[in-house]
N, C-alpha and C positions, 0 to 999 in steps of 0.2 A: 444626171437628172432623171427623174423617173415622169409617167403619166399618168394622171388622177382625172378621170373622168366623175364630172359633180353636175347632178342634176338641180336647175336652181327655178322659183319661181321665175314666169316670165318679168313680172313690174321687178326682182329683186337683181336680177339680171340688166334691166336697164338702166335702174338706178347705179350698180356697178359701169357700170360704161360711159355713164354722165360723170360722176366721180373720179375714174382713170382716167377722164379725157380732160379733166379741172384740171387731173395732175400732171398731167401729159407723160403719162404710160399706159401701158399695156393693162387688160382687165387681168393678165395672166401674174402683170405684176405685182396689182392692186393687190387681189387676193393672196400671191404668194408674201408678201408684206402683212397682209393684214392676218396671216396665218402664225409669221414669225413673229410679230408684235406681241399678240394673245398664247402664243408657247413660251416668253421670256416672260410675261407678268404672271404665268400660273409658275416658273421655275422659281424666279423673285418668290413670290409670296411662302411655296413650301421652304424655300430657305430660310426666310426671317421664321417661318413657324417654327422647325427644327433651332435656329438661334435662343429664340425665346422660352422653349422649352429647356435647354440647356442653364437657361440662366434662373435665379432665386430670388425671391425679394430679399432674403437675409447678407444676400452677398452687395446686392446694391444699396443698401440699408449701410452696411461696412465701409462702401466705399463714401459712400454721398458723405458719411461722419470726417473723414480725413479733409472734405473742402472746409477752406475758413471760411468763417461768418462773420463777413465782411459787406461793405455796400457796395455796389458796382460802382464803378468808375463812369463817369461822367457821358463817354462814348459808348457805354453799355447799355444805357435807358433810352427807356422810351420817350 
């Protein structure tokens, strides 16, 4: 583990410690969670971008053609 010293408003600060204490953890926890949470949705999202750019409308055009055009089945509607 490493130590990160962060300087926080005081009100942002104690909102943090009413929050950890909801959760019943640590502020050290709170933020280290809320630190990892916001590092997986910025890695998620550059992945779907790199996904997306990889893909074509000409290719999903190609494939969407192979489904039959059929009505859904009974369990399928709304």
């Amino acid at each position: 583990m490493s130590v990160l010293s962060l300087r926080l408003p005081k009100s942002l600060h104690e909102q943090l410690r009413e929050v950890a204490q909801e959760e019943g953890i640590s502020v050290n926890q709170f933020i280290m969670l809320a630190a990892a949470e916001k590092v997986a949705a910025l890695s998620a999202f550059e992945y779907l971008e790199k996904r997306a750019n990889r893909g074509s409308r000409e290719t999903f055009l190609e494939i969407l053609s192979k489904v039959p055009d059929v009505e859904p089945e009974a369990c399928d509607t709304l």
